[in-house]
Backbone as CSV, one residue per row, in Angstrom:
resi,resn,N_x,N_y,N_z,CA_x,CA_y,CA_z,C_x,C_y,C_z
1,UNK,27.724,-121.533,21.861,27.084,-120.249,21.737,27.563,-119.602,20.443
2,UNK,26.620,-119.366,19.729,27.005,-118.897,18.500,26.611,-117.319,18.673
3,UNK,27.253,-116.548,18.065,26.672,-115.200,17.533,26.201,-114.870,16.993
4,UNK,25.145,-114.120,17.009,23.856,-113.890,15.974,24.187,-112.314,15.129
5,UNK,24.787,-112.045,15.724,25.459,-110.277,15.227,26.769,-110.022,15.699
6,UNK,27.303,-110.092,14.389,29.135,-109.823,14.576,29.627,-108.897,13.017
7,UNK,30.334,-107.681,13.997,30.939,-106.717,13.191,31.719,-106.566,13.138
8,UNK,33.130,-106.422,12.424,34.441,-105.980,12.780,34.595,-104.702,12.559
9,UNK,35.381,-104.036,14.115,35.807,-102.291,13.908,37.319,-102.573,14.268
10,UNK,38.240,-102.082,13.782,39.968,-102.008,14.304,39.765,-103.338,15.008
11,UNK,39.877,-102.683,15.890,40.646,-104.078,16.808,39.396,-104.875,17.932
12,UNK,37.926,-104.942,17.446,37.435,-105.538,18.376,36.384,-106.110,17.522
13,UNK,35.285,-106.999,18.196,34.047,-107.514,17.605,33.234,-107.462,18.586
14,UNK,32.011,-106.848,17.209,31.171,-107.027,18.331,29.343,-107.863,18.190
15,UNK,29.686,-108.228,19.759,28.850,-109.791,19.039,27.059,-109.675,19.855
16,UNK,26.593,-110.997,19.462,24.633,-110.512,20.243,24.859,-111.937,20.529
17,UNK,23.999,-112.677,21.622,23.635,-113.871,22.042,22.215,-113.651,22.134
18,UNK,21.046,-114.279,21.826,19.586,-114.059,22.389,19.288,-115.455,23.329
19,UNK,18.957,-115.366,24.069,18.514,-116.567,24.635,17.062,-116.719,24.318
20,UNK,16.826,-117.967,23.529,15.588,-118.456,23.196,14.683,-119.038,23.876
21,UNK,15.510,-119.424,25.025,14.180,-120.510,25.702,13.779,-119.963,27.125
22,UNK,13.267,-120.697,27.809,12.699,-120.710,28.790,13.091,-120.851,30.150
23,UNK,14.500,-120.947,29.827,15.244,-121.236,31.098,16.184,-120.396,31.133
24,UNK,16.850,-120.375,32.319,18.499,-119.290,32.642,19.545,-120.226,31.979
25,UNK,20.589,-119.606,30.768,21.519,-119.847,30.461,22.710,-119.457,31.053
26,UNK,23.971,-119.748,31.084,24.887,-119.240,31.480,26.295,-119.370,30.158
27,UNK,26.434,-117.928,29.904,27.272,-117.562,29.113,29.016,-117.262,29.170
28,UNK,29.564,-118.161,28.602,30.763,-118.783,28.971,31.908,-118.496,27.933
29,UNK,33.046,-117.722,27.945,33.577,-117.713,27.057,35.231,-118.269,27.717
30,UNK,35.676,-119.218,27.125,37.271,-119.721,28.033,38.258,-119.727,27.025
31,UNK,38.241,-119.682,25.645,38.901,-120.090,24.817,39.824,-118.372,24.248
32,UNK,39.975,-117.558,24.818,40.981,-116.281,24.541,41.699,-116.338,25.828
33,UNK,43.088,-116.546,25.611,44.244,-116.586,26.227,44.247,-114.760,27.428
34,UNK,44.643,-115.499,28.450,44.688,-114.247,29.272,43.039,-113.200,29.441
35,UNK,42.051,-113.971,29.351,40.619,-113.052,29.435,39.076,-114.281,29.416
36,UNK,38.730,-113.553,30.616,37.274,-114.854,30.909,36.202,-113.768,30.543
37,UNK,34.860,-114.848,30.278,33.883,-113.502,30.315,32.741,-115.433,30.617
38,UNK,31.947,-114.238,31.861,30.983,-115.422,32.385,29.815,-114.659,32.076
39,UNK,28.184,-114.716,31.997,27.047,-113.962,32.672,25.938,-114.695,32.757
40,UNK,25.050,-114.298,33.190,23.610,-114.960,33.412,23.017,-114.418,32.049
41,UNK,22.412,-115.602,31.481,21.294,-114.314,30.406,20.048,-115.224,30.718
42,UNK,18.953,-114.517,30.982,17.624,-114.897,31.563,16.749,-115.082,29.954
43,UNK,15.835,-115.578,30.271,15.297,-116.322,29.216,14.659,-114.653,28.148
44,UNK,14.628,-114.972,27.211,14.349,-113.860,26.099,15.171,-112.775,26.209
45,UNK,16.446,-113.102,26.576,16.857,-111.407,27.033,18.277,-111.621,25.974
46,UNK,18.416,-110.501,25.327,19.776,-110.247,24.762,21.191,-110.024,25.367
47,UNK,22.144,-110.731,24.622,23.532,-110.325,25.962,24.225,-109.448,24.136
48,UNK,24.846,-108.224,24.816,25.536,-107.866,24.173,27.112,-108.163,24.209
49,UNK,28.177,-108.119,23.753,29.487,-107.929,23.977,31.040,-107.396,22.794
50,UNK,31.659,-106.549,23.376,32.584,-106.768,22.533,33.964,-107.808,22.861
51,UNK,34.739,-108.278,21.970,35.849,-109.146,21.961,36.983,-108.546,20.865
52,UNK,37.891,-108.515,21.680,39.285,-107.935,21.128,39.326,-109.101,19.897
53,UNK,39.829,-108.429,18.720,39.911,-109.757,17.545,41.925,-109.450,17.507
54,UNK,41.862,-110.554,17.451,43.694,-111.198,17.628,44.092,-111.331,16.202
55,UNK,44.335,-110.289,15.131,45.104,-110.483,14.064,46.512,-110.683,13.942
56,UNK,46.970,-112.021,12.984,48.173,-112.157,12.832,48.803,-112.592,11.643
């Protein structure tokens, strides 16, 4: 899942998924330590989100 819209403010990002097709996707994020994020995104529908960005 790539992001189609990503901004950086302080300490977060914030990102767009569109689902293109025709079917129910399921949106999966596992790879940030200590934080899950699951959802349904139905076909043509936008998922919004923000994500804490981990500077070091």
């Amino acid at each position: 899942m790539n992001p189609i819209l990503e901004s950086r403010q302080s300490e977060h990002v914030f990102c767009s998924y569109h689902n293109c097709s025709k079917q129910l996707q399921i949106a999966r994020i596992t790879n940030i330590p200590n934080w899950s994020y699951e959802r349904v995104v139905f076909p043509q529908e936008h998922l919004l989100f923000n994500v804490s960005s981990t500077k070091k």
